[in-house]
C-alpha positions as CSV (number, residue, x, y, z in Angstrom):
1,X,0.0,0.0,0.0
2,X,1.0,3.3,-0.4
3,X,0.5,7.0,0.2
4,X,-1.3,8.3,-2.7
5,X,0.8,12.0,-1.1
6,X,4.2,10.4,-2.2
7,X,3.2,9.8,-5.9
8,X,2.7,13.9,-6.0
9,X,5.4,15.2,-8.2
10,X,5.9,11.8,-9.7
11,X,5.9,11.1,-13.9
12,X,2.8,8.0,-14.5
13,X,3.0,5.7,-17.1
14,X,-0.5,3.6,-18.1
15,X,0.0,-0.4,-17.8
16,X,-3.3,-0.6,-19.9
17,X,-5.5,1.9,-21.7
18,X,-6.2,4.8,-19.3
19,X,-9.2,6.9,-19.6
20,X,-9.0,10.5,-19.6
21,X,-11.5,12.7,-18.5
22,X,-11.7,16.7,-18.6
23,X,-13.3,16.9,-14.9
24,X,-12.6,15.0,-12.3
25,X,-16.5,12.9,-12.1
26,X,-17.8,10.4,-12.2
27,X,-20.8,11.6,-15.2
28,X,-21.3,14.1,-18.0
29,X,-18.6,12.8,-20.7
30,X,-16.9,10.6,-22.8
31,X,-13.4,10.2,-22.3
32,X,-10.5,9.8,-24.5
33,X,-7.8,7.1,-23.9
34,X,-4.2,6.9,-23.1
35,X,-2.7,3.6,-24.8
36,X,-1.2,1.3,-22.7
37,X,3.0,1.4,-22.1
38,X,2.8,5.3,-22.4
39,X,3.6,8.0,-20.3
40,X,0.8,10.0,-18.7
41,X,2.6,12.7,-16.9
42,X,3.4,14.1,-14.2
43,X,0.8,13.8,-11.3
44,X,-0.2,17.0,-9.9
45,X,-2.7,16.3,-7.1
46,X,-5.3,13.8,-6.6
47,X,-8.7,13.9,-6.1
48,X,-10.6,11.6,-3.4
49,X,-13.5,9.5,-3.5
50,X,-17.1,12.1,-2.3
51,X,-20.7,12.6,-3.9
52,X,-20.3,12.3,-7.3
53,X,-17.0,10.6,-7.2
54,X,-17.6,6.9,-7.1
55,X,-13.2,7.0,-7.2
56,X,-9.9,8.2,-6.5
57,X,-8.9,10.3,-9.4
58,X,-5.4,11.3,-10.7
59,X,-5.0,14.8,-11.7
60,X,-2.7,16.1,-14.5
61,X,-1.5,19.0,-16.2
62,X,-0.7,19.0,-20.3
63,X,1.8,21.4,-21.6
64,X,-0.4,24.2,-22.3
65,X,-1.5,24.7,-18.1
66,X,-4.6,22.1,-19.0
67,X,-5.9,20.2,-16.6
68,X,-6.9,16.3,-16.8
69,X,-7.9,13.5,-14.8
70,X,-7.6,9.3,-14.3
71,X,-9.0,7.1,-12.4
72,X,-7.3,5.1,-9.8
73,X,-7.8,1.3,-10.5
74,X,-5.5,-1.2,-9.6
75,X,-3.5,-2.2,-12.2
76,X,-4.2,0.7,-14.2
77,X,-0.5,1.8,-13.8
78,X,2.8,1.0,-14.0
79,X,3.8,0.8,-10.5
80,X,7.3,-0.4,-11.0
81,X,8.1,2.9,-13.1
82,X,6.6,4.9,-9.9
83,X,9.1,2.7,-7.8
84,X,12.1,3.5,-9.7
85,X,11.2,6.9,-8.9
86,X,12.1,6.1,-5.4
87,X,8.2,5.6,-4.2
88,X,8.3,3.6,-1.2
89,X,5.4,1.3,0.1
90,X,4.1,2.3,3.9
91,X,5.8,-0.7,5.5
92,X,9.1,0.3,3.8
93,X,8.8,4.2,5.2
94,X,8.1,2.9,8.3
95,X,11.4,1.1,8.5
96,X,13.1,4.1,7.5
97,X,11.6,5.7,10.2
98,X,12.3,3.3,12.9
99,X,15.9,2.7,11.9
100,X,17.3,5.5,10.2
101,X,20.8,4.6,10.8
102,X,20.5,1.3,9.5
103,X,18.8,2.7,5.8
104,X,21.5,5.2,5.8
105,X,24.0,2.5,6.7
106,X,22.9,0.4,3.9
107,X,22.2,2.8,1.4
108,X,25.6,3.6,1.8
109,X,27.1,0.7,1.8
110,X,25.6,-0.3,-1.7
111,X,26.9,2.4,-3.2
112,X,29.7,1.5,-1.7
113,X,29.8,-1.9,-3.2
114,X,28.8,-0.3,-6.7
115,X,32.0,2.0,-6.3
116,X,34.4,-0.8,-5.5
117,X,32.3,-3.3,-8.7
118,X,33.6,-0.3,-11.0
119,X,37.2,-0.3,-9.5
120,X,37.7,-3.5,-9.7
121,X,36.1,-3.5,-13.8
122,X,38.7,-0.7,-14.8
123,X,41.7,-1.9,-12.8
124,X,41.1,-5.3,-14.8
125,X,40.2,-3.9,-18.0
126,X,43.6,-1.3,-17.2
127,X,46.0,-4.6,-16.4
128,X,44.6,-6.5,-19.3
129,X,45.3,-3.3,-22.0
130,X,48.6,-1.7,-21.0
131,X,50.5,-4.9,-21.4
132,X,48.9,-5.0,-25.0
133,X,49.9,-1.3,-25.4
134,X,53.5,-1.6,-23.7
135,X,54.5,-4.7,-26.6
């Protein structure tokens, strides 16, 4: 689960066709569709469930300062995208919260890791040319 507050800010990409509506209700229009695998945009609030408003809708902003709207339905989007985006579930903030020298620890220590798996790639590609290059 997450916090729909964290995905502010964000760029959303549809998993399958996404309907797009000009208001942010449940009646009154057709909408168009976004195909699926493309990017939506950037979300740029949300708007919750109320009379008139059977669900949670995304909101969005096109280039020229106009608004649009999604609905929320599960599997809708492509949550992995949001996730490489740093989005973070509840239970993993949480631990973050609780232990914040242990995230910090970590995080540091895989880049750490990543540092010293590039090292050790250029010190061997390094000994394996200049001998070539030395001949």
């Amino acid at each position: 689960m997450y916090d729909v507050g964290d995905i502010l800010g964000l760029t959303m990409y549809s998993k399958t066709a996404v309907p797009v509506y000009s208001e942010p209700w449940d009646v009154g229009f057709t909408p168009e569709l976004i195909p699926a695998n493309s990017m939506i945009g950037v979300v740029w609030s949300f708007y919750e469930p109320k009379s008139g408003r059977s669900r949670l809708m995304w909101g969005f902003q096109d280039q020229f300062g106009q608004l649009f709207f999604t609905p929320h339905e599960v599997g809708m989007y492509n949550l992995q995208a949001l996730r490489d985006q740093g989005l973070l579930d509840i239970d993993e903030k949480k631990i973050i919260e609780n232990y914040p020298d242990w995230y910090e620890a970590s995080t540091e220590l895989i880049s750490n890791v990543g540092s010293m798996i590039t090292k050790g790639i250029l010190l061997y590609l390094l000994a394996r040319t200049l001998p070539k290059i030395f001949k």
